[in-house]
ZAKOLMAR-261319 format. One line per field, with one value per residue (C-alpha): residue number from 1; residue in three letters; z, x, y. Coordinates in nm, 2 decimals. Last residue first. Layout:
k NUM,...
r ALA,...
up Z,...
east X,...
north Y,...
***
This chain:
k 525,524,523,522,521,520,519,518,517,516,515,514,513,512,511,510,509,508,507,506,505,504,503,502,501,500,499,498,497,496,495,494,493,492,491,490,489,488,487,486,485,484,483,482,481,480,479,478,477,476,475,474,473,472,471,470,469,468,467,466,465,464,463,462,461,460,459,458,457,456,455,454,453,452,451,450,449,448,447,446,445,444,443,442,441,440,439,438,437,436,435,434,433,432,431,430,429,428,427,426,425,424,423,422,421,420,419,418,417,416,415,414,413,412,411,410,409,408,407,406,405,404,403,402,401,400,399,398,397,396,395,394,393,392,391,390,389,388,387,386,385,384,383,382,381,380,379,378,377,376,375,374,373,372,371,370,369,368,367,366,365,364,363,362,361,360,359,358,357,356,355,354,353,352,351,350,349,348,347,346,345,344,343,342,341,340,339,338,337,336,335,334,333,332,331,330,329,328,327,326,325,324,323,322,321,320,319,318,317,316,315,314,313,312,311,310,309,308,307,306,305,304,303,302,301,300,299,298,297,296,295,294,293,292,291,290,289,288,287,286,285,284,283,282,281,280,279,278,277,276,275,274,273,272,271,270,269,268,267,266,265,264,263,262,261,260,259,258,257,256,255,254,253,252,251,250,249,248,247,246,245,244,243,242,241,240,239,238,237,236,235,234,233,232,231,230,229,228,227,226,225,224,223,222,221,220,219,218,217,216,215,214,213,212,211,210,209,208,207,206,205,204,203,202,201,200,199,198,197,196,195,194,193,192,191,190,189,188,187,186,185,184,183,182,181,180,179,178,177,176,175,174,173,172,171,170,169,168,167,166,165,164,163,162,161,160,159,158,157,156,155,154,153,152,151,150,149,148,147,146,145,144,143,142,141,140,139,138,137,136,135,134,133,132,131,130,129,128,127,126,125,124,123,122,121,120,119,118,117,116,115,114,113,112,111,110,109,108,107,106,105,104,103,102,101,100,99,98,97,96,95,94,93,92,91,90,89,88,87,86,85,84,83,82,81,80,79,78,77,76,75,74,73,72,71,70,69,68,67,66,65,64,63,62,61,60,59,58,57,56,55,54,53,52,51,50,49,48,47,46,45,44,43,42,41,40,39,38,37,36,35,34,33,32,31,30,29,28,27,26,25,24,23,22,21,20,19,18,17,16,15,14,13,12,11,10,9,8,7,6,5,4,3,2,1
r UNK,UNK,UNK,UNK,UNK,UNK,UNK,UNK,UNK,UNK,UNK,UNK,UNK,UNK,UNK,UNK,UNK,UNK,UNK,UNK,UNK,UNK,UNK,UNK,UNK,UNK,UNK,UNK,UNK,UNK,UNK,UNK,UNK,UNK,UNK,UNK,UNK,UNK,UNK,UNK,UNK,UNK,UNK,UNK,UNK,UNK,UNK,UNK,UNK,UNK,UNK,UNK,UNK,UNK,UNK,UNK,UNK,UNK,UNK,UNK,UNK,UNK,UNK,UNK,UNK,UNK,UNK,UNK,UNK,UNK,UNK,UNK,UNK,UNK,UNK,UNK,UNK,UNK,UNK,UNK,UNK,UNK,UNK,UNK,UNK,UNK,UNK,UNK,UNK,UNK,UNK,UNK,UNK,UNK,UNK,UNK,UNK,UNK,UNK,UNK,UNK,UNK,UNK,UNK,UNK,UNK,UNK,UNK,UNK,UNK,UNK,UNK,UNK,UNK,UNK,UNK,UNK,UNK,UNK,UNK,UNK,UNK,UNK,UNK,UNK,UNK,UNK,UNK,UNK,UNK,UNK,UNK,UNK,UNK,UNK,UNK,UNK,UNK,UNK,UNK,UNK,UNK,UNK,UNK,UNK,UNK,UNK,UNK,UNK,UNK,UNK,UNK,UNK,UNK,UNK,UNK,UNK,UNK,UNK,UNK,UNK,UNK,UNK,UNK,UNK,UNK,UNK,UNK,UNK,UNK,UNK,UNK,UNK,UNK,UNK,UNK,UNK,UNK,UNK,UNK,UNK,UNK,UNK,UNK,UNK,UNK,UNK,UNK,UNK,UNK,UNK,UNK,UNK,UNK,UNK,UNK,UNK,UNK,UNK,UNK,UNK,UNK,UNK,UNK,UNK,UNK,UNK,UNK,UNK,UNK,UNK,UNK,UNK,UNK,UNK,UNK,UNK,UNK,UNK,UNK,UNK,UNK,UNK,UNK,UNK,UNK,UNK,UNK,UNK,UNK,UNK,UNK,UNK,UNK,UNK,UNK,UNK,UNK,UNK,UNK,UNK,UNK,UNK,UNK,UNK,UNK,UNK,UNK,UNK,UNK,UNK,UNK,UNK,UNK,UNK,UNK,UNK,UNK,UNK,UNK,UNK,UNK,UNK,UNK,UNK,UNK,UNK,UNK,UNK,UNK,UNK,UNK,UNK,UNK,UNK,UNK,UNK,UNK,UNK,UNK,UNK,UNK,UNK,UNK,UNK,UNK,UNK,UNK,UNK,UNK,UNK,UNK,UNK,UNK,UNK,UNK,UNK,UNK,UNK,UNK,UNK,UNK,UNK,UNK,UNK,UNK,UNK,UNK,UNK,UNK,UNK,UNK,UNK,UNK,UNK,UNK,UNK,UNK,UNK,UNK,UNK,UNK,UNK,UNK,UNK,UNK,UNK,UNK,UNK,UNK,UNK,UNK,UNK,UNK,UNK,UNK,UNK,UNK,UNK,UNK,UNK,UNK,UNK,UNK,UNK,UNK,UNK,UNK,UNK,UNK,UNK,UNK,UNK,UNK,UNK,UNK,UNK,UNK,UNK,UNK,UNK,UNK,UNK,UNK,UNK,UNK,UNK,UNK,UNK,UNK,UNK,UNK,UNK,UNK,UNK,UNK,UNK,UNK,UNK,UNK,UNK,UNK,UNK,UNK,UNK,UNK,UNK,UNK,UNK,UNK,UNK,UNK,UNK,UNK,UNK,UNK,UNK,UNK,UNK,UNK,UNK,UNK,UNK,UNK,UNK,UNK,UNK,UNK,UNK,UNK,UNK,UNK,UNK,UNK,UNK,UNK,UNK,UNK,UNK,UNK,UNK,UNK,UNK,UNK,UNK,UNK,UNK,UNK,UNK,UNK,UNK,UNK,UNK,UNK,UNK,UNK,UNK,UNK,UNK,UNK,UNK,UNK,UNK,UNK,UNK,UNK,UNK,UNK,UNK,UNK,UNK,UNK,UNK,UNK,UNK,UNK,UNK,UNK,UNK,UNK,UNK,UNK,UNK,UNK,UNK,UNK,UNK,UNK,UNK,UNK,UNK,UNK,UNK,UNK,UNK,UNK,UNK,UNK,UNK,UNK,UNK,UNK,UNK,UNK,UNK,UNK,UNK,UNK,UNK,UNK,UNK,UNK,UNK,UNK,UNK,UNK,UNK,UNK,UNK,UNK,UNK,UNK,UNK,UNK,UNK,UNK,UNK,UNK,UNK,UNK,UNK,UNK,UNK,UNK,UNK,UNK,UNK,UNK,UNK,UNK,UNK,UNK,UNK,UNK,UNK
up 1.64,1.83,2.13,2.27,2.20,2.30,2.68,2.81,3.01,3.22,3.44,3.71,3.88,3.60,3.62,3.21,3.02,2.85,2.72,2.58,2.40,2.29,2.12,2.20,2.05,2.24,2.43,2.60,2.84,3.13,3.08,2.87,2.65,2.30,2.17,1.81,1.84,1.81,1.82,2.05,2.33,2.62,2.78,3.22,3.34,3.77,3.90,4.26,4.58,4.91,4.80,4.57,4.21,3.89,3.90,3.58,3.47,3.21,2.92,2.66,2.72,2.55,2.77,2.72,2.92,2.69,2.43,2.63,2.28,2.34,2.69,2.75,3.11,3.34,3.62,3.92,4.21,4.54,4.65,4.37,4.15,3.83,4.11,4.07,3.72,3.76,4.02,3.74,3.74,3.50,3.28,3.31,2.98,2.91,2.59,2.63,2.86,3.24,3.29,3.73,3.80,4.24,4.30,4.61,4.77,5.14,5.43,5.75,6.08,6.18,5.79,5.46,5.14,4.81,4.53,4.56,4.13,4.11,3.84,3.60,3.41,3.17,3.07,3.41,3.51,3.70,3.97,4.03,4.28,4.63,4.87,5.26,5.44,5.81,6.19,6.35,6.60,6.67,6.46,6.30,5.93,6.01,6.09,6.36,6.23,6.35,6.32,6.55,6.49,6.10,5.84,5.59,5.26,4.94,4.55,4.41,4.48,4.46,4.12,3.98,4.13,3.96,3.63,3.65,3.64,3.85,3.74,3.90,3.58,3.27,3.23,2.95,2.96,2.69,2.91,3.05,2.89,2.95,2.98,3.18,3.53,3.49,3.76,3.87,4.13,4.52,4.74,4.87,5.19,5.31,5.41,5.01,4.83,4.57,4.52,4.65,4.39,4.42,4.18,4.05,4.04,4.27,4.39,4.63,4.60,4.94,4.97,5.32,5.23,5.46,5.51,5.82,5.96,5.80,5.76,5.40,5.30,4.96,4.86,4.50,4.36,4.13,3.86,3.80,3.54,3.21,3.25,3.65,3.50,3.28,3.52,3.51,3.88,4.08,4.24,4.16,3.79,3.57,3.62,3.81,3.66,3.71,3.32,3.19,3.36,3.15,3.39,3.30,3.50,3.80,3.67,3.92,4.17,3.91,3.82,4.20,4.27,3.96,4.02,4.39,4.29,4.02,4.24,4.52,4.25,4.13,4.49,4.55,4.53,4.75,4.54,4.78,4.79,4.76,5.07,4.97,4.71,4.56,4.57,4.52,4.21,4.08,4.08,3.94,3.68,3.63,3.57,3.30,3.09,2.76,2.61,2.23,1.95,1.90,1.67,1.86,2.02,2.37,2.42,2.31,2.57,2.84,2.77,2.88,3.14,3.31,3.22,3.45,3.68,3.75,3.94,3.77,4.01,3.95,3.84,3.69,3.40,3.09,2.92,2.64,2.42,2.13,2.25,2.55,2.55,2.27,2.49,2.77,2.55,2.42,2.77,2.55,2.81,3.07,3.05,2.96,3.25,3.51,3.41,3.47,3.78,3.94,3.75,3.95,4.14,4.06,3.80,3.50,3.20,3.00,2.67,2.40,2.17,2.08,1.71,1.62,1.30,1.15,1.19,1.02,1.15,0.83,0.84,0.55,0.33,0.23,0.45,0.39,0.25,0.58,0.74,0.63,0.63,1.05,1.04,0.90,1.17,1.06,1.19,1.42,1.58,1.94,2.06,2.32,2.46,2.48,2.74,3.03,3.08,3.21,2.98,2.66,2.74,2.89,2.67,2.93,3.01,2.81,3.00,2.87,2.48,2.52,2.57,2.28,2.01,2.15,2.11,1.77,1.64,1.74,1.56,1.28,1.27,1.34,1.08,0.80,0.88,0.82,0.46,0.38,0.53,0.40,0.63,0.52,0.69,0.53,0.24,0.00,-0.27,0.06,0.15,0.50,0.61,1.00,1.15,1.53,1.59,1.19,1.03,0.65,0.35,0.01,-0.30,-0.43,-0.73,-0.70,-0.67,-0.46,-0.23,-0.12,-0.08,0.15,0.34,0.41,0.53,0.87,1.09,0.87,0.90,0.61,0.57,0.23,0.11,-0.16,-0.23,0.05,0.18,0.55,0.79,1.10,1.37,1.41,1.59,1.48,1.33,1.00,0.77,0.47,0.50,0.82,1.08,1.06,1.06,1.37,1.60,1.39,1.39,1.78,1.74,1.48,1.67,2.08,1.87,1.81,1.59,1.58,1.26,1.12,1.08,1.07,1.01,0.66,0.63,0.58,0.36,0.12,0.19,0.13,-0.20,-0.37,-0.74,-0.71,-0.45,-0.49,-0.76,-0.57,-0.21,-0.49,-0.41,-0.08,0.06,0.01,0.17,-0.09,0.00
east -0.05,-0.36,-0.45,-0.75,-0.87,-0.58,-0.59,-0.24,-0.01,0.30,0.50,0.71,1.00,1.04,1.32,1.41,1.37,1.03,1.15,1.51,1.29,1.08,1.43,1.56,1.75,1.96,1.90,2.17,2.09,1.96,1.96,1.63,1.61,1.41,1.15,0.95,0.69,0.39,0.59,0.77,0.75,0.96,1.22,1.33,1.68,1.69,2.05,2.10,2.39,2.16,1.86,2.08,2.18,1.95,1.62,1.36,1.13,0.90,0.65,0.41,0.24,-0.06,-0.42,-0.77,-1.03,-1.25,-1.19,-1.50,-1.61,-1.37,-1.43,-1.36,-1.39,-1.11,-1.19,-1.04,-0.87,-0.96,-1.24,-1.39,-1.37,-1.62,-1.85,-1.55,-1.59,-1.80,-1.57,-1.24,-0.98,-1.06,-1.11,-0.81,-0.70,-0.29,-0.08,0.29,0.35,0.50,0.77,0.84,1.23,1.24,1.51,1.36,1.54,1.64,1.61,1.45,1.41,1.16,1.05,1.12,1.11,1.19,1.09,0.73,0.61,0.45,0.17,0.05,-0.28,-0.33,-0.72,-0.83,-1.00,-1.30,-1.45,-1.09,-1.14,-1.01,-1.19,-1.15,-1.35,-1.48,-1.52,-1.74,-1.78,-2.17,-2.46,-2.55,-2.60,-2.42,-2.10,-1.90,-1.53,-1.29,-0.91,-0.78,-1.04,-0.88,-0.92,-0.95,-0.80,-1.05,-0.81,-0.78,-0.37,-0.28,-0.43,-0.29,0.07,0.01,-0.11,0.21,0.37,0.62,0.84,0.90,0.80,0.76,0.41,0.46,0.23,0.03,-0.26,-0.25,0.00,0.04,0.41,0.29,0.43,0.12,-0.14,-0.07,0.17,0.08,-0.02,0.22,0.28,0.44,0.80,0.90,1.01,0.74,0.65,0.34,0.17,0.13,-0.19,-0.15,-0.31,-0.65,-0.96,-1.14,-1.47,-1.66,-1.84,-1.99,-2.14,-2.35,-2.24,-2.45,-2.22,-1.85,-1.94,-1.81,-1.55,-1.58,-1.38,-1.34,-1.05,-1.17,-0.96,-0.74,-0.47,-0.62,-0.96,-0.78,-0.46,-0.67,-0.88,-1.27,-1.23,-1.50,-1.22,-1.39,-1.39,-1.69,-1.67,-1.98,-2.24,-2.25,-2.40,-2.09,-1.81,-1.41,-1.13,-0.86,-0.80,-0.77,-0.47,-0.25,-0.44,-0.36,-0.03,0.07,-0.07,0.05,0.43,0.39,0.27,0.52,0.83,0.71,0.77,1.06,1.24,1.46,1.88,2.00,2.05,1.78,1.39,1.18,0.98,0.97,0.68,0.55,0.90,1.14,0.93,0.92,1.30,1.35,1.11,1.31,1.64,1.57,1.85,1.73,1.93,2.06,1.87,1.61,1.31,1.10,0.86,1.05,1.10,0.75,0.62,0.87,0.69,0.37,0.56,0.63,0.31,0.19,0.40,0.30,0.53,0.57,0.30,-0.06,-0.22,-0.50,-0.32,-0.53,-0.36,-0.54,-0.21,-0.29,0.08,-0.02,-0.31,-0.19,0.11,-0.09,-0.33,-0.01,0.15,0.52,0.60,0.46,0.69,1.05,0.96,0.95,1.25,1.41,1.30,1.46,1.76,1.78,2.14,2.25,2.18,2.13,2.05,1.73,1.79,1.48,1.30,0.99,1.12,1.33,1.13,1.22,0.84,0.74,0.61,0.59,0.70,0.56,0.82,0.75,1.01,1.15,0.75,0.64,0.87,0.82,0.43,0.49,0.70,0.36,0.16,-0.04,-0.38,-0.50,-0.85,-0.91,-1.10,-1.43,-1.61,-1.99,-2.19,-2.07,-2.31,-2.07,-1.79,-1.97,-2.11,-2.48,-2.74,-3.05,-3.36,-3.39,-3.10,-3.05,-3.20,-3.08,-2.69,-2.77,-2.84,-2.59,-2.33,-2.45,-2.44,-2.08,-2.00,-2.16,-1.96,-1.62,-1.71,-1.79,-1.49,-1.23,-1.42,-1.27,-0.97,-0.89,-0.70,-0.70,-0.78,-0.51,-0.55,-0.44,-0.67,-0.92,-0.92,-1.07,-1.27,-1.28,-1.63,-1.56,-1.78,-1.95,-1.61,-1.66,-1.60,-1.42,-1.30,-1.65,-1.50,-1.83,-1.69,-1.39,-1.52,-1.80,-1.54,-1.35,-1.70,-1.68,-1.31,-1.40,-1.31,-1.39,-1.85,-1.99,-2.30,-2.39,-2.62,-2.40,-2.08,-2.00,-1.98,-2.09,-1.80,-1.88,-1.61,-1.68,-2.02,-2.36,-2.37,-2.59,-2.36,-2.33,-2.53,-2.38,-2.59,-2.67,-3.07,-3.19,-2.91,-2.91,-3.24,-3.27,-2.99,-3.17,-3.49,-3.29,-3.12,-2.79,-2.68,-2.27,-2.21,-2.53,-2.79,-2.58,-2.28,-2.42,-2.66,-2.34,-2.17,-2.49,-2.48,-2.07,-2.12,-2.38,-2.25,-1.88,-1.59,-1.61,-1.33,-1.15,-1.10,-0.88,-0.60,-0.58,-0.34,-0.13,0.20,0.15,0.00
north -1.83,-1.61,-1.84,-1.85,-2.18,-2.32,-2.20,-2.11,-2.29,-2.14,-2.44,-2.30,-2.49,-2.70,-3.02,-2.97,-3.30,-3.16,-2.82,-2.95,-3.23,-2.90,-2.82,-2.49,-2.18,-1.91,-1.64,-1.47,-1.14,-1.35,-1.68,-1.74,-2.06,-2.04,-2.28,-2.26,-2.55,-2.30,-1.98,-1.80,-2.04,-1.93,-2.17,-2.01,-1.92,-1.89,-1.96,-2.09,-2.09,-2.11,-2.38,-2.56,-2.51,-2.48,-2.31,-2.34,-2.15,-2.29,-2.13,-2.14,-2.51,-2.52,-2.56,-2.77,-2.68,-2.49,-2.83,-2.96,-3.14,-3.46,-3.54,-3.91,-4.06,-4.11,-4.26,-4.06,-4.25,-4.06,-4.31,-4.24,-3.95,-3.95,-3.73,-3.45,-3.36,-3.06,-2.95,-2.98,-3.14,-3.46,-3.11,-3.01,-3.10,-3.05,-3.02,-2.99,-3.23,-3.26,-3.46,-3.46,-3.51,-3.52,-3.28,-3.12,-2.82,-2.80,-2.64,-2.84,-2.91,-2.58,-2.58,-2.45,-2.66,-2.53,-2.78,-2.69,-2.72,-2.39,-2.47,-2.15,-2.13,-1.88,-1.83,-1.85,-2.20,-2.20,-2.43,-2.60,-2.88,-2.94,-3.20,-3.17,-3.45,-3.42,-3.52,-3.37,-3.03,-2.96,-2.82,-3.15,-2.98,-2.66,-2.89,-2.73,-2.81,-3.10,-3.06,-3.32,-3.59,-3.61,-3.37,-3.68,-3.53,-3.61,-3.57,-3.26,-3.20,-3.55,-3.60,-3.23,-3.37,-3.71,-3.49,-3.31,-3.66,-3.86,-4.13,-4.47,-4.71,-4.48,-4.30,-4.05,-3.75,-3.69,-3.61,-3.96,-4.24,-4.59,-4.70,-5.04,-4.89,-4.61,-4.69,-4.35,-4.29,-4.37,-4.01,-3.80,-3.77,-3.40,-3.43,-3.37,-3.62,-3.70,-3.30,-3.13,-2.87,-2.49,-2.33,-2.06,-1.69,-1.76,-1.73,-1.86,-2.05,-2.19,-2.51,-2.67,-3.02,-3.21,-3.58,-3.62,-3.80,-3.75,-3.40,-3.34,-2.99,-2.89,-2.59,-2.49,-2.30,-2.01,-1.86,-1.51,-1.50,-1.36,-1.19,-1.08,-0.95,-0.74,-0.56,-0.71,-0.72,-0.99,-1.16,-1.45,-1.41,-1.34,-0.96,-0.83,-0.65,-0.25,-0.17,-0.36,-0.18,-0.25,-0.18,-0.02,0.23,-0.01,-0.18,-0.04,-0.26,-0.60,-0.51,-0.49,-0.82,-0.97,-0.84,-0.96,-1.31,-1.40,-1.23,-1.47,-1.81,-1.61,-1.65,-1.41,-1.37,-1.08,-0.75,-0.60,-0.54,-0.79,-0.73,-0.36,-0.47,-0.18,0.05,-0.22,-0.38,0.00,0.03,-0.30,-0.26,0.09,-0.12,-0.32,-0.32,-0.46,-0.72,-0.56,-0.72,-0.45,-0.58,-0.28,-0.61,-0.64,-0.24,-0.20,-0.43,-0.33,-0.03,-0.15,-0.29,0.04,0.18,-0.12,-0.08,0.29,0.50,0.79,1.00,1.05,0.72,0.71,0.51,0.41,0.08,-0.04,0.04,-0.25,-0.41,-0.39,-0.60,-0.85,-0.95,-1.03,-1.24,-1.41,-1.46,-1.40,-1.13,-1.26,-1.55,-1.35,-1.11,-1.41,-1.51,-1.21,-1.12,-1.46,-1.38,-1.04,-1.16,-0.84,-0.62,-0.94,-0.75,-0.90,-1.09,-0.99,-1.22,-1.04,-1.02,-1.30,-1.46,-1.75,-1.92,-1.58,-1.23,-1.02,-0.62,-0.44,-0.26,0.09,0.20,0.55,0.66,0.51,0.74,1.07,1.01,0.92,1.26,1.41,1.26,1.00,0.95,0.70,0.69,0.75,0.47,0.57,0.24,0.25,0.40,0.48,0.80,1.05,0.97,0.94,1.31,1.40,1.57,1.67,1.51,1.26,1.06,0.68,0.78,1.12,0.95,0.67,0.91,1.13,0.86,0.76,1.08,1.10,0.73,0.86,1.20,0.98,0.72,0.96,1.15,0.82,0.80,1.11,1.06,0.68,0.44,0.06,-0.30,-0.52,-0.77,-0.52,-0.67,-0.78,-0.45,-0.40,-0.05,-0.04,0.05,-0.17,-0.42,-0.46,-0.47,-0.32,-0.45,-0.33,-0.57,-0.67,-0.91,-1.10,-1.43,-1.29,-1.04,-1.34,-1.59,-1.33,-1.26,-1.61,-1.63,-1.83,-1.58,-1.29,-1.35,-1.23,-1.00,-0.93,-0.65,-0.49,-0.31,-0.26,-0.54,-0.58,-0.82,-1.03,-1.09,-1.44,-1.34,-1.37,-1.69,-1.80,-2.00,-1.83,-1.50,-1.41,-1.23,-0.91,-0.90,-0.96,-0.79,-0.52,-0.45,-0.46,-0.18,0.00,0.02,0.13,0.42,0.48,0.21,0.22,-0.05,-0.18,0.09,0.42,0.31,0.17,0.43,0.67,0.49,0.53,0.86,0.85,0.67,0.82,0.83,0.72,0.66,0.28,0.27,0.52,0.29,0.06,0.30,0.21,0.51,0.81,0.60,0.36,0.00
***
């Protein structure tokens, strides 16, 4: 595309174009009025195969609606050589000649009077009395629209080439400065910043700080974001994430070595109550998270751990949800019991997990972690049911799973007898269901064996592996370097400022402190 524009915008500048452009955002795009919305909603869907969503395209040209996703309104553009469409959710013109959405003033201040129409439309329609802004009435989401400054113009008519991310491609990768013993920052940094719905926040600049002074960590890793993603080879030095990590969390303060497992949880709690700008109201409901904040951190990291504690006679059950960033798991090894292995001496395989005679899987860990605990007579509750102290059963299930979920694997153990770290080799695979995991799955349990039953539509609990840290050394003298995925079966090992390539069999044989997984279903590879 030439730095003056989509050319093939001309061929449809003719006759009555911009009315006819204009009843377009009028009646299918921002819909003002209570009518064209309800009109909307019954009458764009996609011509093809009848959904709503799956970002739905209008031609232009004619009355088509197309849904993008699955290239419909690009079989439409090319049987009818209709070249121009427009993105029902957010107005955008796309190209499919250029095969890129495309910038065009004229058509560009169409949209922004629509939209503006639309907005009072919608403000008189909440508050006849009197005209209220977008701000005071919360309705809808204001975007500032991009236009290119005249250096901007200077530049894209330097570089007219289009930057292509491809399977050889090294942008994102980044080594980090090591300022003193901060290998345990590091490593962290190198995960969250290839946490692809992360990564697509900040890179889109959602961010809205309320903050007053400079000392916003999410600004800070917004531009950690840029930084990461500039195609700069050079390790970053990143010394005011230090800064700010001292100043929000003091307990981490120093040039001694910490533990990245505490880093994790202290750079998501301060994240997530500097996020507070950016949280998204919808009409004063709830977020769908139990923490009940619609703040980034929250949509991606937060789930609910479910509760179920049995009275052993009158078997009432008292159930409470927390939430929670990870989830810690109990090591073979460790002073706590753990549970017999998996019936897996025959090489059987569970979650794509390899079952060799002795070894210890995630999914053993996940087992142990969900499976009935007898309190015992020395920890009895006040049943509600019998309304005196009994006996009882603890049971652990996950209620709701965040979109990235993250396993601390405890290989550190701290206690009145004993310091040590636990070595105990646990494989863990790339590709993980949770659903045997889950609450609704927790009658198939018996007796604290689960019977595995076979799922193959629930794919919403199905995660990737995207990242490992790993710690190497002993509990007092240790060295934190973590593998990101940078794209689907593309590996690369963090140590501070060298990265270098990876095999997935590199991955998999590593011991894994912290194990990263992200949904499939919404990744964007």
């Amino acid at each position: 595309m030439s730095p003056a524009g989509c050319s093939h915008v001309n061929g449809y500048k003719v006759d009555n174009w911009k009315q006819n452009l204009r009843v377009i955002y009028q009646c299918f795009v921002w819909s003002g009025t209570a009518e064209t919305r309800r009109r909307k909603a019954k009458s764009c869907i996609c011509h093809m195969c009848g959904a709503h969503l799956n970002r739905l395209h209008s031609c232009l040209y004619c009355v088509f609606f197309g849904c993008f996703t699955k290239k419909h309104i690009h079989e439409h553009a090319k049987n009818k050589r209709h070249n121009l469409a427009i993105d029902l959710l957010y107005g955008g013109i796309y190209c499919f000649v250029c095969q890129d959405y495309v910038y065009d003033k004229d058509m560009e201040q169409i949209a922004k009077e629509e939209q503006r129409k639309a907005w009072k439309l919608q403000a008189f329609e909440t508050r006849p009395s009197r005209l209220y802004s977008l701000e005071s009435t919360g309705i809808g989401e204001k975007y500032t629209t991009w236009e290119p400054t005249k250096r901007e113009l200077e530049l894209l008519r330097h570089n007219p080439k289009r930057r292509k991310i491809t399977t050889n491609c090294t942008i994102g990768l980044r080594g980090l400065i090591n300022l003193g013993n901060t290998c345990f920052m590091n490593c962290i940094v190198q995960a969250l910043t290839h946490t692809p719905l992360l990564r697509d926040f900040f890179l889109s600049d959602r961010h809205k700080c309320e903050m007053q002074s400079n000392s916003c960590l999410v600004c800070e890793m917004s531009q950690l974001f840029q930084e990461f993603y500039s195609g700069h080879r050079s390790p970053h030095i990143p010394f005011r994430l230090l800064h700010l990590v001292w100043t929000h969390a003091r307990h981490l303060a120093g040039y001694e070595q910490q533990d990245a497992h505490e880093f994790l949880i202290a750079a998501l709690d301060v994240l997530h109550r500097h996020c507070k700008g950016d949280t998204i109201h919808d009409n004063g409901k709830k977020a769908n998270n139990p923490n009940h904040c619609n703040c980034i951190i929250d949509q991606i990291f937060t789930g609910g751990l479910q509760s179920d504690v049995t009275c052993q006679v009158c078997h009432g059950v008292s159930t409470t949800i927390d939430p929670f960033w990870d989830i810690s798991l109990d090591l073979p090894g460790s002073s706590t019991p753990f549970w017999p292995l998996s019936p897996g001496g025959d090489g059987s395989t569970v979650n794509g997990e390899s079952h060799l005679s002795g070894s210890t899987t995630l999914t053993d860990c996940l087992r142990r972690f969900t499976r009935p605990e007898h309190l015992g007579s020395s920890a009895k509750i006040k049943c509600g049911g019998c309304h005196s102290y009994q006996e009882s059963t603890k049971q652990l299930t996950m209620k709701k799973l965040p979109i990235v979920a993250c396993f601390h694997l405890k290989r550190f153990e701290h206690s009145a007898k004993l310091r040590r770290k636990i070595t105990t080799y646990v494989s863990f695979p790339l590709e993980l269901d949770m659903t045997p995991f889950m609450a609704s799955s927790k009658e198939s349990r018996m007796n604290g064996q689960y019977q595995q039953t076979v799922d193959v539509l629930n794919n919403d609990n199905k995660y990737s592996l995207f990242a490992v840290v790993n710690h190497q050394g002993t509990l007092e003298s240790g060295h934190y370097t973590s593998f990101i995925r940078q794209h689907k079966d593309q590996w690369f090992k963090c140590d501070d400022a060298i990265i270098t390539k990876a095999s997935i069999k590199d991955v998999l044989d590593s011991e894994g402190y912290l194990l990263f997984y992200h949904k499939q279903f919404l990744e964007y590879e």
